[in-house]
C-alpha positions in Angstrom: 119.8 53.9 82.6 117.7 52.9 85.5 114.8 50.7 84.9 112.4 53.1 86.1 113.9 55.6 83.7 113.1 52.6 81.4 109.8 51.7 82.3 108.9 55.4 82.0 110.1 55.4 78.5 108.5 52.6 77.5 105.3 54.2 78.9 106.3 57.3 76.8 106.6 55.6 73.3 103.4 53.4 73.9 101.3 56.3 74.9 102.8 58.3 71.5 102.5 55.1 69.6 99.2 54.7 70.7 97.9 58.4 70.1 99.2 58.1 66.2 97.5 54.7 66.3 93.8 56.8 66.9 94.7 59.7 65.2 95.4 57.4 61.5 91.8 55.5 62.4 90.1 58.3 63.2 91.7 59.9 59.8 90.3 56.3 58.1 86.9 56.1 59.5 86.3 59.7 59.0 88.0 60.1 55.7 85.7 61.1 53.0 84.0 63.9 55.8 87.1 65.3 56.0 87.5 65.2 52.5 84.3 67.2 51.9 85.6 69.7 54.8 88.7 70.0 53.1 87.1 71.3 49.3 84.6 73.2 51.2 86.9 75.5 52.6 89.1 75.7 49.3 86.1 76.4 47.8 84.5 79.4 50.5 88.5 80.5 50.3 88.8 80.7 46.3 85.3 82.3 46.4 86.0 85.0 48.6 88.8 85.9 46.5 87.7 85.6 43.2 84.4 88.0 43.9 87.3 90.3 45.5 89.3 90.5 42.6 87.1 89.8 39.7 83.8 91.3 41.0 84.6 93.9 43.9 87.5 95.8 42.6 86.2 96.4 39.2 83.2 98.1 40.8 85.6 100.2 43.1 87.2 101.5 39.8 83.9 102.4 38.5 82.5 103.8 41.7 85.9 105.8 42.1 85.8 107.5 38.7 82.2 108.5 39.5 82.5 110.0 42.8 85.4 112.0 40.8 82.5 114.2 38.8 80.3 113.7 41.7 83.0 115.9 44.0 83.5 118.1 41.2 79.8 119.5 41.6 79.8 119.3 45.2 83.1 121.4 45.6 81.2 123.8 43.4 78.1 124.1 45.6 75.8 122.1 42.6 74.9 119.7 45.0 71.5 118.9 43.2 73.9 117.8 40.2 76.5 116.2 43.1 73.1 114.2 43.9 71.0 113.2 41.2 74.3 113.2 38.3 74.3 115.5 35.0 72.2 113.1 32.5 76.1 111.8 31.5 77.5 110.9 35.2 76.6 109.7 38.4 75.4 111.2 41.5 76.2 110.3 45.1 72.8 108.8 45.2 73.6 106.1 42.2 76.8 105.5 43.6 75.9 105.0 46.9 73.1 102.2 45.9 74.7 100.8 42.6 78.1 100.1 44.3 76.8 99.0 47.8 79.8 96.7 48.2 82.4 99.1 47.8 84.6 101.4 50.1 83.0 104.5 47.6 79.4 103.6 48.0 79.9 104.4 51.9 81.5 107.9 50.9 79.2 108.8 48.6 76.2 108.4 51.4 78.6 111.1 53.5 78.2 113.4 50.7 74.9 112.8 50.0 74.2 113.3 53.7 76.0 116.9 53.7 74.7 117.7 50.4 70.9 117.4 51.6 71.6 119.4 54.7 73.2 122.2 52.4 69.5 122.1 50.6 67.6 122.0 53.7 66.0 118.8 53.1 67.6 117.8 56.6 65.1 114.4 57.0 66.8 112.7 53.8 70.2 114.1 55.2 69.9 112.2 58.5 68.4 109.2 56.5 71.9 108.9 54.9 73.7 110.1 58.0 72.5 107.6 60.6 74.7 105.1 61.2 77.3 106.2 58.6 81.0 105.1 59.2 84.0 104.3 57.3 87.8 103.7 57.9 89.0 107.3 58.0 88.3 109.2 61.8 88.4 112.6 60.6 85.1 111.8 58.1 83.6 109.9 61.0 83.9 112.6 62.8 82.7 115.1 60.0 79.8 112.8 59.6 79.0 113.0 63.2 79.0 116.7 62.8 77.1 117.1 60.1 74.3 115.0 61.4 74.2 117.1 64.8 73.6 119.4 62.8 70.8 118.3 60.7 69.3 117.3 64.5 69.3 120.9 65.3 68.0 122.8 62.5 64.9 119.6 63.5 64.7 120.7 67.0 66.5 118.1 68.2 68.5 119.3 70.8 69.4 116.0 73.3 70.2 114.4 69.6 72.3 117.5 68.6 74.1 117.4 71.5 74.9 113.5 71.5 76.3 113.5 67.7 78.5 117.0 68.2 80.1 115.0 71.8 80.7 112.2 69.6 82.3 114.0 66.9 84.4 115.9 68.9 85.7 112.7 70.8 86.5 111.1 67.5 88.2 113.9 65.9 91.6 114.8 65.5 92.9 118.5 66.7 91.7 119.8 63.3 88.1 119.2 63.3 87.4 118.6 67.4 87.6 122.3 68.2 84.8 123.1 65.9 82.7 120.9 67.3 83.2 121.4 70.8 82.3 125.4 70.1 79.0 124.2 68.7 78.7 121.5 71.6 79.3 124.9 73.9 77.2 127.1 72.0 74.1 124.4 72.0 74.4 124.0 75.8 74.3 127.6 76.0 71.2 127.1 74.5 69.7 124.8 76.4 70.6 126.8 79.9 73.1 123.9 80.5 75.8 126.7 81.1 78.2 125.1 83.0 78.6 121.9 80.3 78.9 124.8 78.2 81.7 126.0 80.3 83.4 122.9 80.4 83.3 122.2 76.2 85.1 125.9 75.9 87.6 125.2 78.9 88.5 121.9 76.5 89.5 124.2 73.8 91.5 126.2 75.2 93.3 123.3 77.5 93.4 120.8 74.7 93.3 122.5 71.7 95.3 125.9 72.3 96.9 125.9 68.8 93.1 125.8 67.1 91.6 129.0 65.8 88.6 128.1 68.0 91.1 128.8 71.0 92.1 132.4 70.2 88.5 133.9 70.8 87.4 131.5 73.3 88.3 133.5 75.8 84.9 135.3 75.9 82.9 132.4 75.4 84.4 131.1 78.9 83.6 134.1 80.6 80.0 134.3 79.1 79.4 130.3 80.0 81.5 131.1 83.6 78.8 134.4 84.3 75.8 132.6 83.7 76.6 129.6 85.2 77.0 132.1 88.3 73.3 133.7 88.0 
């Protein structure tokens, strides 16, 4: 080996040698703070799971089991008992603020949302409405939906408009199509014909398998004529 290769060695170990040598006296000097760091985040850690599994899951189960009567009376069209409860179970109100840490609790404000727009009460729908989200698109999207609507049975058309775009955009080939025809039929509306024209064309391009896209035919050529005048 030459002795630069040598030298450069040497260099190579002192600088290592050296970098260990800080590292164990800064570890020293700094020993009980570390120490403190350490337990704190064993103890955040341990906490985070032990409210998950000891606190949080059991009110899942009990939120779960509720929103089972709960859908029960909405499926039914009860949705004053799908509310308020039956004097023995819980309503989507209950659930929704007694199990406010919980996937269910988020659900059950979806349902309470649709259910006061099914009553007319379409303020306290859009109370529970705004804002609303959860892990599953397709109820995003139905959320979305059913708040354009509460907008428009208020007057709210530029509102209406702006929640049926974004439910469309969210939803999957199921639920989009509806919402575009509404998005369509509210521009038509609002003398906004050829937006209109352009949510129909959408169906029948991008959803041509929908139900929506078998009659949209003549709602193309109504948007298309008027768009014209």
């Amino acid at each position: 080996m030459s002795k630069e290769k040598e030298y450069a060695t040497e260099a190579s170990m002192e600088n290592v040698e050296h970098a260990l040598s800080t590292t164990e006296q800064f570890i020293e000097d700094n020993q009980k703070t570390l120490t403190i760091i350490m337990f704190a985040i064993i103890i955040v850690v341990g906490g985070y799971w032990a409210t998950k599994k000891l606190y949080i899951q059991p009110q899942e189960n009990e939120a779960q089991n509720a929103m089972f009567f709960a859908q029960n009376y909405f499926e039914k069209d009860s949705f004053n008992l799908a509310l308020n409860g039956d004097g023995m179970n819980q309503g989507f109100l209950d659930i929704a603020e007694g199990y406010s840490l919980t996937k269910s609790s988020k659900l059950a404000k979806y349902y309470a949302g649709v259910s006061y727009l099914n009553l007319g009460n379409f303020d306290e729908a859009i109370d529970y409405l705004e804002g609303f989200s959860c892990g599953d698109e397709v109820i995003n999207a139905m959320g979305k939906g059913a708040l354009a609507d509460a907008y428009l049975e208020k007057g709210n058309t530029s509102k209406a408009i702006s929640n049926y775009s974004s439910a469309a955009k969210i939803g999957n080939a199921v639920v989009a199509p509806a919402y575009l025809l509404k998005l369509g039929l509210v521009y038509e509306d609002a003398k906004e014909y050829n937006k209109a024209l352009e949510a129909y064309t959408r169906i029948k391009t991008d959803f041509k398998a929908s139900a929506e896209a078998r009659s949209i035919d003549k709602y193309i050529t109504r948007a298309d004529l008027l768009s014209k005048k």
